[in-house]
N, C-alpha and C positions, 0 to 999 in steps of 0.2 A: 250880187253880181252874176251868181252862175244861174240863177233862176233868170235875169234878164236875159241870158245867150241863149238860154232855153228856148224861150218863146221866141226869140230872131230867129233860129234855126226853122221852130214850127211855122212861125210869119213866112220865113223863106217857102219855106217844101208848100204850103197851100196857095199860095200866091205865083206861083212857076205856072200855070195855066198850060204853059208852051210846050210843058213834057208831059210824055206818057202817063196818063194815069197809075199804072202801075207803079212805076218810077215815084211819084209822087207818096202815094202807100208807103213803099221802103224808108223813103228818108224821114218818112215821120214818124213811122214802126223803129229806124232805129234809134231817131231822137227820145222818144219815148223807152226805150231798153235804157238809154244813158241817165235820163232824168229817174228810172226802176232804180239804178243801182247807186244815184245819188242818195235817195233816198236808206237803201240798205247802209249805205256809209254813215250815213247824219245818226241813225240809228246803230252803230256801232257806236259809234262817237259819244253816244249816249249811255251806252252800256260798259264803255270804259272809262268816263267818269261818275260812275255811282249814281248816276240822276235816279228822281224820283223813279217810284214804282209806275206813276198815272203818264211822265212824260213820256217812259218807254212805252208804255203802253198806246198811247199816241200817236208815237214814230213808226211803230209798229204798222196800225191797222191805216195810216196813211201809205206806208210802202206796201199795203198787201192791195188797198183801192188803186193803187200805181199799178200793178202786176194784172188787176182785172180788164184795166183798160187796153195790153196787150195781148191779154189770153184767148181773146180768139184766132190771132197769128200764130200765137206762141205751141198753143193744142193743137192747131191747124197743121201747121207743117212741123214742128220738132217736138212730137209729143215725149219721145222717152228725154228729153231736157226738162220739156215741163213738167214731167211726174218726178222729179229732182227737185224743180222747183216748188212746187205745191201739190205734189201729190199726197195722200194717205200717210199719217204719222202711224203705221204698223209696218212689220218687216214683210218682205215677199220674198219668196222660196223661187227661184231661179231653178226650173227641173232640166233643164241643157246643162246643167254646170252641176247641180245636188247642194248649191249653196243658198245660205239665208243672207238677203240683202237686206243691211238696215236703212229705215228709212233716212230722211232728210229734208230739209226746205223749210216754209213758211209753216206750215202746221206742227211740226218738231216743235221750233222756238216758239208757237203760239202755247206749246202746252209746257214751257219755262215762266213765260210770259205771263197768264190769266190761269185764275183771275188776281193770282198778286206775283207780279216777280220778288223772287227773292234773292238776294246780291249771293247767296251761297251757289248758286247756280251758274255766277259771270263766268267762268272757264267755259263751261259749257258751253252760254248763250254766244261767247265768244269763236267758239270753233263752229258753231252752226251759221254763224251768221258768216264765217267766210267761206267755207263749204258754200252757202248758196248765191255767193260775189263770185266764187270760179264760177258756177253753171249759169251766172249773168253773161261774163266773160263768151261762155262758149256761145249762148243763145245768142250776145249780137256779131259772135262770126261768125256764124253760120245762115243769121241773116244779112249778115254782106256778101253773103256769094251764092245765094237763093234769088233766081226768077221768079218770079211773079206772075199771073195770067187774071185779068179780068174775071173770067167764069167763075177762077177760084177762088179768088178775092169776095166775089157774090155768096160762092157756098159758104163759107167761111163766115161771113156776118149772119147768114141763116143759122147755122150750125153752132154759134153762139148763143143766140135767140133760145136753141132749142137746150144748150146745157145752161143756160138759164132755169128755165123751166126743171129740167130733172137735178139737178144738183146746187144752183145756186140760192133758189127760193127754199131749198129742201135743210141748209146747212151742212151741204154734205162739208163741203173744206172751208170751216168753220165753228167745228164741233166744241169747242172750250170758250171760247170769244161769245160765239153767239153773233155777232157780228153780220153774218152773212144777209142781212135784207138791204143795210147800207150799199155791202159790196156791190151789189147788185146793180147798183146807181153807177159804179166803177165799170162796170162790165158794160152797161146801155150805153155810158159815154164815148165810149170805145167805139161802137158800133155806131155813135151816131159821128163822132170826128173821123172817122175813113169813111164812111158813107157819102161826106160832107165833098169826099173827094170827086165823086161823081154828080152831085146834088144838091149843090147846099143852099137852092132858094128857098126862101122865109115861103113858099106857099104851097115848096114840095108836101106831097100826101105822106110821104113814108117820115119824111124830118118829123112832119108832125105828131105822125103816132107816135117815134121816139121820145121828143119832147114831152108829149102827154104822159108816155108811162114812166120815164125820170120823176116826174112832178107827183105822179101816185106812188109812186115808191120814197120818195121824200116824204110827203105825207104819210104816212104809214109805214113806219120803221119797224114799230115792236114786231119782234120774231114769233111771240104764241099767236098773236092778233091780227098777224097779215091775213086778209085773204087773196090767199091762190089762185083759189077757183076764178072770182074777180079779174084778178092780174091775166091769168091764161088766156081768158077770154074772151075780155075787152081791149088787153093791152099785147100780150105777146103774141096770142096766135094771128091776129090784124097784120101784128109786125114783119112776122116770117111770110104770111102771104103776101105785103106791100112790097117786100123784097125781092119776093121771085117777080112778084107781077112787073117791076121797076127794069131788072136784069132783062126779062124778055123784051120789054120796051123798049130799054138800050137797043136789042139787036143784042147781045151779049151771049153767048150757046152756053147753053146747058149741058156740062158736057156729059156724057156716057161713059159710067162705072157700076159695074156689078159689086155691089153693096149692101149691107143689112138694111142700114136706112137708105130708102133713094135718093139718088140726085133729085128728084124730081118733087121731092118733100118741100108743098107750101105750108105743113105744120102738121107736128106730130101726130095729130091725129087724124089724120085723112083716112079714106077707106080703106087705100090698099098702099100705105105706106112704108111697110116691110115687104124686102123681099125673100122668100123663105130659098132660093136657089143661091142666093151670097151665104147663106148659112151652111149649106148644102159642100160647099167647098170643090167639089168636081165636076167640069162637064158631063158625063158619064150619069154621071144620079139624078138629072135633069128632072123635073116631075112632070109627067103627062097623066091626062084623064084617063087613058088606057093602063098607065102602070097605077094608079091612085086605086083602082076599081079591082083590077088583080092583086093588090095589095089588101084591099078591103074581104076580099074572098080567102085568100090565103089567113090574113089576122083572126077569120072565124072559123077556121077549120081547121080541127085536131090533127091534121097529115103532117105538122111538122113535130107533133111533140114526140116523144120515146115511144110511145105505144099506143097515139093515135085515144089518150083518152082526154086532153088539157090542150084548148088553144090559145091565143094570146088573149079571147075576149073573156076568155077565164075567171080570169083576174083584173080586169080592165073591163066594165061595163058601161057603156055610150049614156044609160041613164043616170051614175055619175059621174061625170066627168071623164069618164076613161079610169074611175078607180073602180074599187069593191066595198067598201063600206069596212072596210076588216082592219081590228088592229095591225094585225098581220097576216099574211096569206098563208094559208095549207100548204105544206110539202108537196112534190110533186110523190113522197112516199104516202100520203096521208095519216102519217103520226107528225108530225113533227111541222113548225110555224120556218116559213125561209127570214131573212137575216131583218129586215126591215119593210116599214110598213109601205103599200101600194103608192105610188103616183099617179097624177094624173099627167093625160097622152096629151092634152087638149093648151095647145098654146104653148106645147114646149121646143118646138122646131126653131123658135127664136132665140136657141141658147147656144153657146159656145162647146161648152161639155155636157155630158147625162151620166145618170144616178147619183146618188148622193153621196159619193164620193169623186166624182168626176175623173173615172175611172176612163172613158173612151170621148172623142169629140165628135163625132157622126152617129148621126140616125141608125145607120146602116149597122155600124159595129155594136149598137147597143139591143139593136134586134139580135146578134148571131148571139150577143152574150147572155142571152134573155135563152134565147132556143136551146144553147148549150148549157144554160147552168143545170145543174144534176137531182138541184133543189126546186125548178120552177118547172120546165120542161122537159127536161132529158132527153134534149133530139142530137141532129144529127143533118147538117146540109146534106151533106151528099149523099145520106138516107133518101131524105126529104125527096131529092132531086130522082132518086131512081121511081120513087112511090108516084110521085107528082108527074111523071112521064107516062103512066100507066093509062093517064084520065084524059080522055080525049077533048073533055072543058076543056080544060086547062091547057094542052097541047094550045088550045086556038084562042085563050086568052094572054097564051107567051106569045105566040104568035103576033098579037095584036099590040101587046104591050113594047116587044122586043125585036122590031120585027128581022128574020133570020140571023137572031143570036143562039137561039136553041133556047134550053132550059137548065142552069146551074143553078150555086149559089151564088153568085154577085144577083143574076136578076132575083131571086127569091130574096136578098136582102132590101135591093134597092127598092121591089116593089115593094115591099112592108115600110121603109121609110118614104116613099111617097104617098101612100094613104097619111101613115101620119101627119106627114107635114101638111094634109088638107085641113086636120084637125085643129088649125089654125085660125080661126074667125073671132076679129076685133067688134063684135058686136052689140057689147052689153049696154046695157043703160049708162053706165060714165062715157062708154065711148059716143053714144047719140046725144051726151048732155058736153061733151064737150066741142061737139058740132052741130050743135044749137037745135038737134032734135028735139028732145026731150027738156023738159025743166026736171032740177032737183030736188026733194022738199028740204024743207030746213035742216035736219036731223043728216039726213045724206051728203049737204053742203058744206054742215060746220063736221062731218066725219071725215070727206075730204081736207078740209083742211089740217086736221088734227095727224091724217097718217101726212100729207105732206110735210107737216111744222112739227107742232111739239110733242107727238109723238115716234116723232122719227123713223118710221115704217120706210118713208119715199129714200130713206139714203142707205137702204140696203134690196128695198123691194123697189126700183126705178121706174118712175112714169115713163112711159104708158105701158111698158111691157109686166110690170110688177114682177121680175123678176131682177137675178143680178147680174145680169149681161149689162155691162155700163155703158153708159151713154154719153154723148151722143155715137163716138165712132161704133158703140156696139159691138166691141173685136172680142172681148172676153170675160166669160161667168166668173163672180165671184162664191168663196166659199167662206162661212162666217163660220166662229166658236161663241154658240151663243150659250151652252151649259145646262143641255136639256135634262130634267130629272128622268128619274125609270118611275114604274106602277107604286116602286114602295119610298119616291122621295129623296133618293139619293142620285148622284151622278150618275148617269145611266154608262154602263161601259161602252159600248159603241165608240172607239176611238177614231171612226169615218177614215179622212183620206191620210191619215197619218199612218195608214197600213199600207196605204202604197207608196208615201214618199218618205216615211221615216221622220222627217221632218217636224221639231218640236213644235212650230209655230201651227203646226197640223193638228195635233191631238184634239180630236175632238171636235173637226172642222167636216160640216157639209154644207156639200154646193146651195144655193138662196134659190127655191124654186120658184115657180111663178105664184101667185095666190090667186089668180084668174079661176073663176068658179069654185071660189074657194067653200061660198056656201053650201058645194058639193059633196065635198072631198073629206068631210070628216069620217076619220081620227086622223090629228095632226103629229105634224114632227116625225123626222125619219123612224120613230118608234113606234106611230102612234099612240102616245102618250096623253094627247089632250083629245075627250071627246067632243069640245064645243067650242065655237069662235073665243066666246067670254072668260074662259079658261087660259086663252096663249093670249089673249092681251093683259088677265092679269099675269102670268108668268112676262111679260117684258113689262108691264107695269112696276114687277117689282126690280129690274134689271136683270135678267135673266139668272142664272145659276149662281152668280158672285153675290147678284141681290136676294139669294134663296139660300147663301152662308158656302158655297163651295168654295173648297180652294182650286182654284182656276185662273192661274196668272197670264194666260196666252187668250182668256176672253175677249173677243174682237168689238162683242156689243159692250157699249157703254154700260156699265153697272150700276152708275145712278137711278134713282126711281123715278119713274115720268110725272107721279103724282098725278095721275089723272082721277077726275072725280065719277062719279058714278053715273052722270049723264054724261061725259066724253066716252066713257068706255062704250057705252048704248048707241050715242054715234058715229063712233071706230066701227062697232061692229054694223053701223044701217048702211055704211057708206060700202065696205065691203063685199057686204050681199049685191048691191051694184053693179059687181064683178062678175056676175052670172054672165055668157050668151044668151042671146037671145034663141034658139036653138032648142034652149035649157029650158 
């Protein structure tokens, strides 16, 4: 009987022609939260009569296909509900407050749940499952008193589309189940039942890419055998362009927000789809060709370090990557190696935080922390600024850059952070095969699909940026414990960002850097510990540090072994080298 109201309610809301589109959205966004948490009930109901281990299981991944058919509303506008509801089964460290928040939601009780529940467990699976009935509760009040807008309603089914792609096909929330190729069909349906609200002739162009990629993702469920590459870009990325192309058809505005991904994103991989000034965070640090160029002058000349003998390109060489080839760098005393090994400069402006401890969030303060460490350069802005005043260049390239601001340190910083951030170019060969540039050969396409699937790469290193800035909203870098060894085999000490926050779940946690020209960049890991690509995939091969025998109970990566075979690793690594620019 309540499944019959259901669908009256749904029959109602799509059949109302007479209201507002938007209007129409809501009442079937909240039909849909009510039929979510019927589901979560039927599924209590289960768990507190003892039912089998397969029925729960059942109930389960039928209430979480319910929750994907929402989740682009639900991320869309109340995303700290939704990370309640289905976010990451690991704790996160609250640094406004110095507290550890445990986690909660679907992926908690997914890992009670699979792959066998065991009734020892029912308290537990008991209190999770109404912890996530409150934050149902809240998500459909807060969508009863939420407006609605056309425009965003459009971003919103794109912006789906696109955490399809980096998260849903990848198993990011999904990690124990496995489960996540199904969901996926949860999520599309979603996108095509509100779509339907605007569209729903049998001869629309966009219905039918939906329908189409429903129907290949049915067919093709197994999670190691999906392919990605396929799915991306015959079926997803079509979808996200039919979408905008539909929106502007409507007449429907695009609205205007300074943001990491644009408004303007027909799919993720467009040319200039990131903007690096939403990263930038300040009017003020804007990036112009005049300061990009004075910043490139500056980064090569010794005037900012201590004594005028070490500049930033030092240590940072454009022919790799913006690294140095070195386990680790020379002191700036030259006895002695500084704390960790070189990064590259090249595609990191698309992060939230910098160094590997994610000690600062701007460009800018990681240049001053660079100039003042005592270990790298041993300078001195307001040194800098008296030296740098002397040169009559210079005078007329602040000039140029600044124009009558004078010569301090904010412009000396800002201009080193806007060269950087030119050092930003999506150019490589994945990027022109996944815009039908280039073809992949085989070895390349089945490695793609290996870091996106079963080797789990894509759900810490996120398409396209291959970093761990998450996506889609792209608001903040992750930091992993993956349990690196040192030279001789053991835990390497390097406690990372747990030296600035204290924080147990820290120990031993650094920021996910990009792997973009990764073929460059070796020695890897904040130690420089591994000389060769072949080296760090068998180290996450074998599960990082837990799967190498450490005790390390706060490891973020999964400790299972990938088990990959000897041509997947050959793979991982042909699809990688991909990641080069073209530049390179």
């Amino acid at each position: 009987m309540k499944t019959f109201f259901y669908f009256l309610i749904v029959f109602g809301v799509v059949s109302c022609q007479d209201k507002p589109k938007t209007d129409q959205v809501k009442q079937l966004l909240i039909a849909d939260i009510s039929a979510l948490s019927q589901s979560i009930s039927d599924l209590d109901q289960l768990v507190q009569k003892d039912a089998s281990s397969l029925l729960i299981q059942k109930q389960f991944l039928k209430a979480h296909k319910n929750y994907k058919q929402i989740e682009l509303f639900s991320e869309y506008y109340f995303p700290e509900v939704s990370k309640a509801i289905n976010g990451p089964a690991i704790p996160e460290f609250e640094e406004n407050d110095g507290l550890t928040i445990e986690p909660q939601g679907f992926q908690v009780i997914e890992e009670f749940v699979f792959p066998n529940y065991e009734k020892e467990a029912k308290a537990e699976v008991l209190k999770e499952i109404g912890i996530l009935n409150s934050n149902l509760k809240r998500l459909e009040k807060i969508t009863s008193s939420t407006e609605l807008t056309d425009s965003h309603v459009f971003d919103a089914l794109r912006l789906e589309v696109f955490r399809v792609i980096t998260l849903g096909i990848t198993g990011f929330d999904s990690p124990v189940a496995q489960k996540s190729i199904p969901e996926v069909v949860g999520a599309l349906e979603g996108i095509q039942k509100y779509y339907q609200i605007y569209d729903g002739k049998s001869t629309d162009a966009t219905a039918e890419i939906i329908t189409k990629a429903i129907k290949y993702v049915q067919a093709n469920s197994d999670f190691n055998r999906f392919d990605r590459a396929t799915f991306i870009k015959e079926y997803a990325n079509p979808l996200s362009r039919s979408l905008y192309k539909k929106q502007v058809a409507l007449q429907i505005p695009v609205f205007k927000e300074l943001r990491g991904l644009r408004t303007t994103a027909q799919t993720l991989f467009d040319k200039v789809v990131f903007d690096e000034e939403a990263f930038s965070g300040f009017p003020d640090y804007v990036t112009t060709k005049a300061k990009s160029d004075l910043g490139k002058t500056l980064f090569n000349d010794p005037i900012l370090s201590g004594d005028n003998s070490r500049s930033c390109a030092s240590c940072h060489h454009s022919d790799k990557a913006f690294t140095d080839g070195e386990t680790k760098a020379v002191s700036f005393d030259g006895k002695s190696f500084v704390e960790r090994n070189t990064p590259t400069l090249t595609n990191i402006a698309f992060q939230r935080v910098f160094f590997s401890d994610s000690r600062v969030n701007y460009l800018e303060d990681q240049a001053v922390a660079v100039i003042t460490n005592t270990s790298e350069m041993h300078g001195s802005l307001d040194v800098a600024v008296t030296k740098i005043k002397k040169s009559k260049l210079y005078q007329q390239k602040f000039e140029s850059a600044f124009p009558k601001k004078g010569i301090t340190a904010f412009e000396i910083k800002n201009a080193l952070a806007s060269y950087i951030r030119t050092l930003s170019k999506y150019d490589s060969k994945f990027d022109m095969y996944m815009r039908e540039e280039v073809a992949f050969n085989a070895n390349e396409k089945a490695g793609f699909n290996l870091f996106a699937g079963k080797g789990k790469c894509a759900t810490c290193h996120f398409i396209p940026l291959t970093n761990g800035t998450v996506p889609p909203n792209f608001m903040k870098s992750e930091s992993e414990v993956l349990g690196v060894p040192n030279s001789a085999g053991t835990l390497d000490a390097d406690l990372g960002k747990y030296n600035l926050t204290s924080a147990g779940i820290h120990k031993y946690s650094f920021k996910t850097p990009t792997i973009r020209n990764i073929a460059l960049t070796a020695p890897y890991m904040h130690n420089g510990v591994y000389k060769t690509l072949e080296e760090v995939v068998d180290f996450y091969n074998e599960g990082g540090g837990r799967g190498l025998g450490f005790e390390l109970d706060n490891q973020t990566l999964p400790e299972d072994k990938l088990n990959l075979s000897p041509l997947e690793k050959k793979q991982l690594v042909a699809f990688m080298r991909t990641l080069t620019d073209k530049k390179h």
